[in-house]
N, C-alpha and C positions, 0 to 999 in steps of 0.2 A: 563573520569571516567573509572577507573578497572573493568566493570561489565559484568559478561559472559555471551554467548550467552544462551536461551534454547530452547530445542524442545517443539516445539507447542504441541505435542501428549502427553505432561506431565503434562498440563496445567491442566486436571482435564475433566469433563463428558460433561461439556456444550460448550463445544472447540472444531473441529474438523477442520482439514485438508485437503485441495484438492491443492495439488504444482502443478502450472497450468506452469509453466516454464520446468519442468520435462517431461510433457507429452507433451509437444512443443517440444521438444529437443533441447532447445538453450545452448548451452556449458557451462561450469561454474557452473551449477542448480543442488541443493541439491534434493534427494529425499521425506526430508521432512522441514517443516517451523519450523525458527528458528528465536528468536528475543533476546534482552536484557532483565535480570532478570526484570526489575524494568514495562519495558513496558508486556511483559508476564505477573505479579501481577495487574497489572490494567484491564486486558483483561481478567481475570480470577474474578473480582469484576464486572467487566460489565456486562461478562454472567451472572452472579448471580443475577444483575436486572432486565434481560428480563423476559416478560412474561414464564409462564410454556408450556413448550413444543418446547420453541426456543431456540436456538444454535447459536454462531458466528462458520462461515465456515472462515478459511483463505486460502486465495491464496496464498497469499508472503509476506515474510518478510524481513528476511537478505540476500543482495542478492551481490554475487561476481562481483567484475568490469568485469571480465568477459561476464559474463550473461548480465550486463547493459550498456557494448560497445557492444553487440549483438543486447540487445532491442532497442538502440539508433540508429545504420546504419542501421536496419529494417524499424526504421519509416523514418529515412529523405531518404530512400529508397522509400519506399510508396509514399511520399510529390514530390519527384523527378518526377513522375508518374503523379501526379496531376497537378504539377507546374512546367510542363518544360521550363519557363522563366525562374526560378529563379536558382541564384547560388549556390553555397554550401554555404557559409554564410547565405545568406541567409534563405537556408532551414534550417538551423541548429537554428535560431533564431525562426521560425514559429515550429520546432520542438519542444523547450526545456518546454513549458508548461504544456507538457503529460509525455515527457521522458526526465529526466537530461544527460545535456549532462557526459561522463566519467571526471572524473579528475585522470589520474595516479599519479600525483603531492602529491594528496590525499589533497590538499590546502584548496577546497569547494569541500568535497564528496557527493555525493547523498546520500540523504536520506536514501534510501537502504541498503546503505554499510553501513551504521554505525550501524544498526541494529535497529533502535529509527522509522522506518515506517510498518505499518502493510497494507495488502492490503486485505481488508475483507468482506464480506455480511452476512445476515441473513439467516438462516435454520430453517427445521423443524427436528422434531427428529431424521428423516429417512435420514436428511442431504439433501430434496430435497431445494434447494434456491426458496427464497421468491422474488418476484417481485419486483425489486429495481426501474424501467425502462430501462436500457441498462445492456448490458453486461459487465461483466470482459473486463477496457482496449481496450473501446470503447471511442475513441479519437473525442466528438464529442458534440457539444454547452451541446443539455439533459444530456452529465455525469455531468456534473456541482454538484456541492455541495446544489445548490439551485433554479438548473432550474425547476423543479417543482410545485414552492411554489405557482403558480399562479393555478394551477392545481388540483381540489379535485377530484383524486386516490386515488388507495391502494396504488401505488409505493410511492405518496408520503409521507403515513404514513410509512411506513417502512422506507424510507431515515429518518424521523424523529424521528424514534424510534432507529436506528442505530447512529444514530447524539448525539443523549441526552443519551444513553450508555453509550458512551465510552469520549463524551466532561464532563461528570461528574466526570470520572475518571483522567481527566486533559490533555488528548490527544486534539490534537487539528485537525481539518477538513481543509485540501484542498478544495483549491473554485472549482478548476477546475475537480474532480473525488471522486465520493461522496462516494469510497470504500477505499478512501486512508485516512489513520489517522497516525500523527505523537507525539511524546514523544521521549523528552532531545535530537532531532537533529537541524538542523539549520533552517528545517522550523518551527517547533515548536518554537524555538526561534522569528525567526523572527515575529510569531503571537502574543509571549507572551512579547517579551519585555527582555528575558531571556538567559542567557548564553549557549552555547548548551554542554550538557555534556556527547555527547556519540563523539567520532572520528570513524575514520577509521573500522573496527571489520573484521580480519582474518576468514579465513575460520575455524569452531566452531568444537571445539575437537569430536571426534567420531560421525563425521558426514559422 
């Protein structure tokens, strides 16, 4: 589908941005978050159901092969560390849960690339994050989408109230990272049964 990317900072009051790859420095990373028209319009109905005085903060969105052959040798980087048996095949297999591996082929793009993933949390108005239980891209059983559920928290009200957001709005929830939400890419698909309709997405005009 022909549909262009947009800046998250257009989105409207209860939107705001923190591009956590930029203040990383990993190569490739936009200075601000940018997604597809159609997933931007749902993410702009979502905030509008949170209670008053919350905010979706986003991390990341559309993100260059670049940036996501960085994120990818960083972790099986990491894993290498952890698991000096193992091979590069293998690490790459224990990696691809958290971080897709690249496809330059553009065959099976990441999520990311095509612009159809958002990587997000709750705020408050002052944009401080709300207690989800782990951090941003914390590779670890509790990011789970539903490790929690056994657990009566506040984190785990907020994974639920973040859950029931934007799954309203037709996005669908990774089991494994309970900040990651997808729309028209091939995970999304794969959850819904559905075609995926976003490809590849260039780096996004006047970015």
């Amino acid at each position: 589908m022909d549909e262009p990317l947009v800046p998250v900072v257009t989105l409207g009051p209860r939107i705001i941005e923190d591009p956590r790859y930029v203040a990383m420095g990993l190569p490739g990373a936009l200075p601000g978050c940018w997604v597809r028209k159609g997933v931007g319009e749902r993410l702009v109905r979502a905030s509008e159901s949170l209670p008053d005085g919350l905010v979706l903060l986003i991390w990341d969105g559309w993100r260059s092969i670049e940036t996501q052959t960085a994120l990818f040798e960083a972790h099986v980087d990491d894993l290498a560390q952890q698991y000096p048996h193992l091979q590069r095949p293998e690490l790459e297999q224990v990696a691809r849960p958290y971080v897709t591996p690249p496809d330059p082929g553009h065959h099976a793009p990441p999520p990311h690339v095509t612009g159809g993933a958002v990587d997000l949390t709750l705020a408050d108005a002052d944009g401080t994050e709300l207690d989800l239980g782990t951090g941003f891209d914390a590779f670890v059983p509790e990011a789970g989408a539903a490790a929690l559920e056994g657990i009566s928290i506040p984190a785990r009200a907020n994974r639920r109230l973040l859950f029931h957001a934007l799954t309203a709005q037709g996005l669908t929830a990774y089991v494994e990272e309970w900040w990651h939400f997808d729309h028209g890419n091939q995970f999304w698909a794969a959850v819904t049964g559905g075609t995926p309709r976003y490809g590849v997405a260039e780096v996004p005009s006047g970015a």
